[in-house]
N, C-alpha and C positions, 0 to 999 in steps of 0.2 A: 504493500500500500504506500511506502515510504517511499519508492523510488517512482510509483505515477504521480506521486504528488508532486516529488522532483522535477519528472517531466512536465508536469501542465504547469508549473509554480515555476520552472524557468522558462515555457515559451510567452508567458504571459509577462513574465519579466520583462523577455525583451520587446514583446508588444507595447508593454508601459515603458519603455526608454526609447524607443522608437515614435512611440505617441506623445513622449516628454520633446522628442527632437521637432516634431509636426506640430506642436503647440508654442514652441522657440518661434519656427517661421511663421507661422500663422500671427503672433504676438509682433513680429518684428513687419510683418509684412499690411495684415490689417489693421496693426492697431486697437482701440477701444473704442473707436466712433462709430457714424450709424451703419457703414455698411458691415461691421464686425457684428453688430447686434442682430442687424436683417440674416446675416447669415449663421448667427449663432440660434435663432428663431427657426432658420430651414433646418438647422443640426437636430436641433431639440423634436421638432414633431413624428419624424421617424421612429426617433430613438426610442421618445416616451413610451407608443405603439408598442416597438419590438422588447422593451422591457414588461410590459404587459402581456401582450399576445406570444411572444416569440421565445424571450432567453428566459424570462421571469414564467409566467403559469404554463405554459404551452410543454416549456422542459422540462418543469416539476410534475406535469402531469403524462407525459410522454416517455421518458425514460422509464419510471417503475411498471408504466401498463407494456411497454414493448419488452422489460427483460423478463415481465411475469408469462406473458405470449409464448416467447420466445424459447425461457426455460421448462413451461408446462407443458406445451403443444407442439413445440418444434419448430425448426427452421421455417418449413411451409406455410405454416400457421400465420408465423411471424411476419413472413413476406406479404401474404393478404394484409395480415394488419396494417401495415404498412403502406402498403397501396390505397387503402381506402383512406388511412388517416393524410396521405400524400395530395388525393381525389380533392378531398373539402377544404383541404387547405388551401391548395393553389386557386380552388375555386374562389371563395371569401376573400384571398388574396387580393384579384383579379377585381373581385367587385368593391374592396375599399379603393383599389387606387384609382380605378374609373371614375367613383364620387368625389375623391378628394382632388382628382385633377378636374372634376365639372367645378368644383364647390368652393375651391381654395378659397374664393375672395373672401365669403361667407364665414370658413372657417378663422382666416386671419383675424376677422372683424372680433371673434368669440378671444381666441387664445393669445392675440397678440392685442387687444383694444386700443393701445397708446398709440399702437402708430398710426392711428387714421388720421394724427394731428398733421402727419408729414406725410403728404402724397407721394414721394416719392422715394421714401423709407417702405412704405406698405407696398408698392409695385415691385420693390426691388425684392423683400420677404417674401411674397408670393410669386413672384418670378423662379427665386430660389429654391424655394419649395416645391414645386414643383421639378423641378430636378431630379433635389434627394430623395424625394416619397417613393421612388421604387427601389428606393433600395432598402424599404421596407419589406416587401417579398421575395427579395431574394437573402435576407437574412436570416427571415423564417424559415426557408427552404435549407439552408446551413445550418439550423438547429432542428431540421429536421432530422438531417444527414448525423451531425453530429452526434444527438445522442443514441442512433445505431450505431455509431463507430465506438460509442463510450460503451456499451453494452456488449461490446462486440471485443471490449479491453484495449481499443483502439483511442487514445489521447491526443496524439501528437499532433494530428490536420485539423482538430478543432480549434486547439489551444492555441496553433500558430494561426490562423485563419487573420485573425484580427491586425494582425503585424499590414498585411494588403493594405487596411484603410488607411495606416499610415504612410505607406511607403505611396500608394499613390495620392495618397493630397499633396505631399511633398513634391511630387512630381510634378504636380497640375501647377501647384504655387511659384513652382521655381521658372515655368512659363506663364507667369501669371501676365504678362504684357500682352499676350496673344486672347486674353478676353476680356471682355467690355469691362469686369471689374474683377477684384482680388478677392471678393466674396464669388463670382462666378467661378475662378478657377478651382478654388478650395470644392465647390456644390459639383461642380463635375468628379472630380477627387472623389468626392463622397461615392457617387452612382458608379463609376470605374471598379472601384473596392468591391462593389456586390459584387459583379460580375467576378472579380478575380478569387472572393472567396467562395462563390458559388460552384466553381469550375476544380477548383482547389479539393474540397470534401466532395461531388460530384465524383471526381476523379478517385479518389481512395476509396470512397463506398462502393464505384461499379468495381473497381480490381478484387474487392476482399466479400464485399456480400451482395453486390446487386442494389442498381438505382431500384426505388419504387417505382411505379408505372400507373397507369389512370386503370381504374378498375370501377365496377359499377357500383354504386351507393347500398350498400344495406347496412342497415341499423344491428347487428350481431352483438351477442354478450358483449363480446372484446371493446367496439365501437363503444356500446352504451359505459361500459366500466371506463375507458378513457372521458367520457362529458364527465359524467360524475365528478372526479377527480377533476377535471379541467374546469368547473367553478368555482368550486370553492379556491383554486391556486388564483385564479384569475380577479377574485376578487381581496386574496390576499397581495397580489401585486399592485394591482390598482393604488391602495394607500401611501405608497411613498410617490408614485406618477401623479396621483390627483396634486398632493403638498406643491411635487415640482411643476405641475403646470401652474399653479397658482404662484409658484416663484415667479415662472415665467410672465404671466399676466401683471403681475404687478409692477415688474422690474419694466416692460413695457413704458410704464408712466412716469421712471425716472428719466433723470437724463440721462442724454447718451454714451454710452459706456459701464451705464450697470449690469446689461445681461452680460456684455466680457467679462467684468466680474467678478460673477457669480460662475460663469465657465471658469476661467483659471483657477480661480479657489477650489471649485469642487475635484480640479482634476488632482492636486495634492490628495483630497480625500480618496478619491477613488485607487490612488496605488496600492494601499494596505489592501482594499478592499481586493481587486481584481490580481494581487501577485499570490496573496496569502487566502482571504473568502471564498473568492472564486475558484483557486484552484484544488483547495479543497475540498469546496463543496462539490465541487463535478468530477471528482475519484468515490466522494462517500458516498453519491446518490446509488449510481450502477452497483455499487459493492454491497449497499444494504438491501437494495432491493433483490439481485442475487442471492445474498446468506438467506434472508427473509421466504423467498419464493422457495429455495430447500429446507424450509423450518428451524433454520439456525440463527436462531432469537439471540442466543448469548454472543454468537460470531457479531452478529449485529449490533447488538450494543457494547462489545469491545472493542469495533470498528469507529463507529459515535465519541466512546470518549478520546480513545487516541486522538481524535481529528480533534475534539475539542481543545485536550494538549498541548496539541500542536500549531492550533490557532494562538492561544495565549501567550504562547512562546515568542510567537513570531514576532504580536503585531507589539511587544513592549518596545522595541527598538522606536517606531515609528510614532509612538504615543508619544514620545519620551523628545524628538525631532521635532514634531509638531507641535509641542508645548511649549516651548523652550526658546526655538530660533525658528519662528513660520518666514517673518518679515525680512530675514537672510534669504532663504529658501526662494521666495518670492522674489524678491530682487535679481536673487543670480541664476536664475531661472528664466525668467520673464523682461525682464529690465532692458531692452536694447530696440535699436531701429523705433517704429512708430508708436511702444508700447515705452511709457514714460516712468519712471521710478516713480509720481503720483499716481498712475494707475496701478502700478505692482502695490 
């Protein structure tokens, strides 16, 4: 267990120093003014989504029902399952981003309200967004992949997946002359990355188990046992997305350069989170649902506390950094090109 946590707890490392390098030029290159905010608004509404629907309830309720399939019923079993849960997915997919590409204005009007002050703040947000919103479905479609690969004791193509978004905003950014703004080069960045992590797990799932495939709709135990499980996660992920959309909303109304931020800040939070949390909690899930589905209750919660262990452990270092010296951290982080030691 020690050594997947290794493996996902280092590819996510260097996702998060590679997304520390993409938030340097992004800081150095946009700055904190309106069009860093417009495009920190196209960042955020995907994201929210794919924390709700995708990495947040979607994987909590999809990994323990495909390794229960899986290990009760068999490979075959599994691959139907699979295909159907693949079926509805892509389909819902398909019809959020259709509404959201009809509706955008509508929607900006609701989650972003500050900026109708500035019409050309809100054309440039809704410009933007529309961009990154598909790359709402194809990040579903990578945590779809992924958590057959994590049940399958495959770590590696999920945990690196994430490293793409960075490396190509970086890319987009570093031509960023070649688009009307430095917010559009980054939005394209964004949509780029689906594609490359979709293609990325896509590619490791057909070599080792087989992509899912479109299969016809029935409602089957298996089917109904994954809704179940996929409300109640859904409405536990909901709570910290509702909080940040209402960050979002509000920060809206300051002035320009709150929603940057409130992005930079929270990306210091998110490294404990996503080096040590996240990874793992995406080794304990497969593992207990595993022990669990062979009735190995005590494996299962000997696996639990260790992780818990081993979270404690970790994240003292970082409590102890972010208490201490943030406003260093910050500075030498962020501090250069159009990003101002008063915004750090």
């Amino acid at each position: 267990m020690l050594g997947r946590i290794f493996t996902v707890g280092g590819y996510t490392l260097l996702s998060r120093l590679t997304g520390f390098a993409r938030d340097i030029m992004l800081a150095a290159i946009l700055g904190a003014g309106p069009v860093a905010d417009a495009f920190f608004v196209a960042l955020r509404l995907p994201n929210h989504f794919r924390a709700i629907f995708a990495e947040g309830a979607f994987n909590a309720a999809w990994v323990p029902a495909y390794a229960h399939v899986h290990g009760e019923k068999g490979e075959a079993a599994a691959h139907l399952f699979a295909d159907r849960i693949f079926t509805l997915l892509l389909a819902s997919q398909v019809l959020l981003l259709v509404v959201a590409w009809l509706f955008m204005p509508q929607a900006m009007s609701i989650l972003a309200p500050g900026f109708s002050e500035d019409a050309e703040q809100r054309k440039l947000a809704i410009e933007l967004t529309r961009i990154t919103f598909p790359y709402l479905l194809l990040i579903t479609l990578v945590t779809l992949y992924g958590g057959m690969l994590n049940v399958m004791q495959r770590f590696a193509s999920a945990a690196a997946a994430s490293i793409f978004l960075n490396v190509a905003m970086m890319m987009t950014l570093a031509v960023a002359v070649w688009f009307p703004t430095a917010g559009h080069a980054a939005a394209w960045g964004v949509l780029i990355s689906g594609f490359l992590q979709y293609f990325l797990l896509a590619g490791d799932l057909a070599r080792h188990g087989g992509l899912p495939r479109f299969a016809p709709l029935k409602l089957d135990e298996d089917v109904r046992g994954f809704f179940k499980a996929l409300g109640p996660a859904t409405l536990g992920s909901m709570g910290t997305q509702v909080a940040l959309f209402a960050d979002t909303i509000i920060a809206t109304f300051l002035p320009a350069g709150a929603l940057s931020a409130l992005y930079y800040a929270d990306r210091l939070n998110q490294l404990p989170i996503g080096v040590i949390g996240i990874a793992i909690g995406t080794v304990l899930l497969p593992e207990m649902s595993r022990r669990i589905t062979a009735n190995d209750l005590d494996g299962a919660m000997k696996a639990q506390r260790r992780a818990f262990d081993f979270t404690l452990l970790f994240s003292i270092p970082f409590v102890a950094a972010f208490l201490t010296v943030p406003d260093a951290i910050m500075r030498a982080l962020f501090a250069r090109g159009a990003f101002s030691k008063a915004d750090a």
